[in-house]
N, C-alpha and C positions, 0 to 999 in steps of 0.2 A: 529195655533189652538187657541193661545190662545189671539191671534189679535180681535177674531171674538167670543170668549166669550165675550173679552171686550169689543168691539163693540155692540155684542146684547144687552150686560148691558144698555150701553149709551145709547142705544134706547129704552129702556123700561123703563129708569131714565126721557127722554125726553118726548116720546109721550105716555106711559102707555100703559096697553094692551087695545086690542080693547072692552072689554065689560067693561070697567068703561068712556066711553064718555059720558054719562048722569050725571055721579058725575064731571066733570068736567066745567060743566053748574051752576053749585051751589057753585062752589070755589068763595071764598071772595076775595076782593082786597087785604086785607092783608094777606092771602096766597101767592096768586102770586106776593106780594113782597119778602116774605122768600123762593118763589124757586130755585131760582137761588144758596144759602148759602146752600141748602138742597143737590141741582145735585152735587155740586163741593164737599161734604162731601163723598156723595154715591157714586161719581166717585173715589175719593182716597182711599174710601175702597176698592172698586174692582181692581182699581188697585193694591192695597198691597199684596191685594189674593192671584191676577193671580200672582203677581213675588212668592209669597209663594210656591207658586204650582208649577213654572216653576223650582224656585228654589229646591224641590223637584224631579222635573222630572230630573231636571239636575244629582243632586247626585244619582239617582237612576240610570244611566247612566252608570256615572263616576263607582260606582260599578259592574255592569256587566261588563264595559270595564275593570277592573282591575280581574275579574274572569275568563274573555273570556284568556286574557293575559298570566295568569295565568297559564290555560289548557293548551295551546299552548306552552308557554316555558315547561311546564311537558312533555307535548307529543315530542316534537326537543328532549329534553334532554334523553329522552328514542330511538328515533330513533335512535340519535345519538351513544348512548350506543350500542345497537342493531350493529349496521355499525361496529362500533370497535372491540366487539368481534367476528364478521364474518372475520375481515381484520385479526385479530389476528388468530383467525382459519386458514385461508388461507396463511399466513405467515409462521406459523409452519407446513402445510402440506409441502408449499415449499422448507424447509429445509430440512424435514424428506427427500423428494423426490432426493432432491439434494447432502445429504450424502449417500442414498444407490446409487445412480447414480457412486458415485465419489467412493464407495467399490468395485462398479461392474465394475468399466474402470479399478481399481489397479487390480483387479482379475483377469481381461482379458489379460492382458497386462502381468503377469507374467506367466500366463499360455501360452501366446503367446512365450515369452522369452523361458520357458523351451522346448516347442513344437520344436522352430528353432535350440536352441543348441541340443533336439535329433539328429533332422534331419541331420546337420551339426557335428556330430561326428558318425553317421554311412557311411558318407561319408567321413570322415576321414580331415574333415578340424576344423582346433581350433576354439573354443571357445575361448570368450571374457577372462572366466579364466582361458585356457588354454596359453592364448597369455601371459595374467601377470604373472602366475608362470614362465611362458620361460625367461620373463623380469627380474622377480627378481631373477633367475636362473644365468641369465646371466649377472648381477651387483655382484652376491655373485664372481659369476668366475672375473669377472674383479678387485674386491678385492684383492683376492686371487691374477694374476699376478702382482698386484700393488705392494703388499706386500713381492713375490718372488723376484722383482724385486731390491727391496730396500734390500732384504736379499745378492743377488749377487755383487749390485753396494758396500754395505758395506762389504761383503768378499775379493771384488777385491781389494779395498781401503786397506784390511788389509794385504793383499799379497804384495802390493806395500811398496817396502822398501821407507825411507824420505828422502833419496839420491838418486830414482832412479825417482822423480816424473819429469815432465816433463813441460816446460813453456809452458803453454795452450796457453799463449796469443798470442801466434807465426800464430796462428791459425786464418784468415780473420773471425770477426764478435766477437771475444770473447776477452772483456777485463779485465780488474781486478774486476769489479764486478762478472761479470760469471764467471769468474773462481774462484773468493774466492765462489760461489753457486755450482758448478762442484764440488770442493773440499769437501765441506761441504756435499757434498751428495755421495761420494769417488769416484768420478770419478777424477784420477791425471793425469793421461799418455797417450799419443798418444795410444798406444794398446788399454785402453779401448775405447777410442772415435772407434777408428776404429771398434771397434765389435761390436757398438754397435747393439740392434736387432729391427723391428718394435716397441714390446711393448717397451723396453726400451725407444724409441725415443719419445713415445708417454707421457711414463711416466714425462721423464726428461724436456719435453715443458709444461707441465702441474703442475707438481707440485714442476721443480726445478726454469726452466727459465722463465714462465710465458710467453713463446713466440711461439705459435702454428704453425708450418711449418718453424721455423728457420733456423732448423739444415741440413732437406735437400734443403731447400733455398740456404746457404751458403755453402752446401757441407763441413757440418767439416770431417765426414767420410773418403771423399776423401784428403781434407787436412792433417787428422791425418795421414793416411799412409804415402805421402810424408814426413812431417815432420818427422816420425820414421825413415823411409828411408836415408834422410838428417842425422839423428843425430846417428843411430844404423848401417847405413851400409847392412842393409838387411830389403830384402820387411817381410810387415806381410802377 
């Protein structure tokens, strides 16, 4: 546009308009030697103009592109907002949804529980806490002959005179350590080995000897009779 401003300029610096060609017939010599200094003045003005102008159009430009911009980053910057708190909405919906989700599966699930242990004690079979009280029932009892046990093994021990105790080590499998552990827990004499009873055997591997199926492994039982046998003269 503004090629063709300055071009129409040029043209009307050069050939005039059309209704002064009769003033052109009456130009002196010594004009049309000063026109050429004249075109080349009027041309650099117009040219200064138009950059005026263009220069104008440009910033004028420049500012709607920095308002256009402007709007645009305002508007993103609110959508954007907009998004976040929908995503934020929809996040806490999910949550909320997913703790009563996880109250109502604990709910079911003990209701569930309680429902099979009725069922299962009108039929007459235990419960899970009927099984553990049997269990801890039955650890209190095992206590208890651990502890009769050690009351018998220490009475026998104290009936036994210290001239009447017996060389245990005569016995296949038992030697001065076990028998100083035997002793130690009053087991002395062929008779008590001989008598001894399931719990006791059970006790005496476990918390005298530390050695689990020894005793009827090596048969001291059977050993201890004979050896009574051998040294008293009569069976027990």
């Amino acid at each position: 546009m503004f090629a063709l401003i300055l071009a129409a300029k040029v043209d009307t610096i050069i050939n005039g308009n059309p209704g002064d060609s009769r003033k052109e017939c009456d130009v002196s010599n010594n004009t049309k030697e000063q026109a050429p200094e004249s075109m080349v003045n009027q041309l650099k003005t117009a040219v200064d103009k138009a950059q005026e102008e263009a220069g104008k159009v440009v910033d004028s430009l420049v500012k709607e592109g920095g308002k256009l911009r402007d709007q645009t980053l305002k508007l993103a910057e609110e959508a954007v907002g907009e998004v976040k708190e929908r995503v934020d909405e929809v996040r806490g919906r999910v949550e909320e949804a997913k703790v009563k989700a996880t109250d109502t599966l604990d709910n079911l699930e003990q209701l569930f529980e309680e429902r099979v242990a009725r069922a299962l004690k009108r039929l007459g079979v235990p419960t899970r806490d009927d099984v553990q009280g049997i269990a801890k029932r039955l650890e209190e009892m095992n206590g208890l002959l651990r502890t009769l046990a050690d009351e018998r093994c220490a009475a026998e021990a104290a009936a036994v005179p210290e001239d009447g105790k017996d060389d245990l080590k005569l016995i296949n499998g038992i030697g001065p350590v076990l028998e100083g552990k035997l002793n130690g827990a009053g087991i002395c004499s062929y008779r008590q080995i001989a008598a001894l009873t399931d719990t006791a055997i059970e006790h005496i591997e476990s918390e005298v000897i530390h050695s689990s199926g020894r005793i009827r492994r090596e048969d001291w039982i059977g050993q201890a009779g004979m050896r009574y046998l051998e040294k008293y003269g009569t069976p027990l």
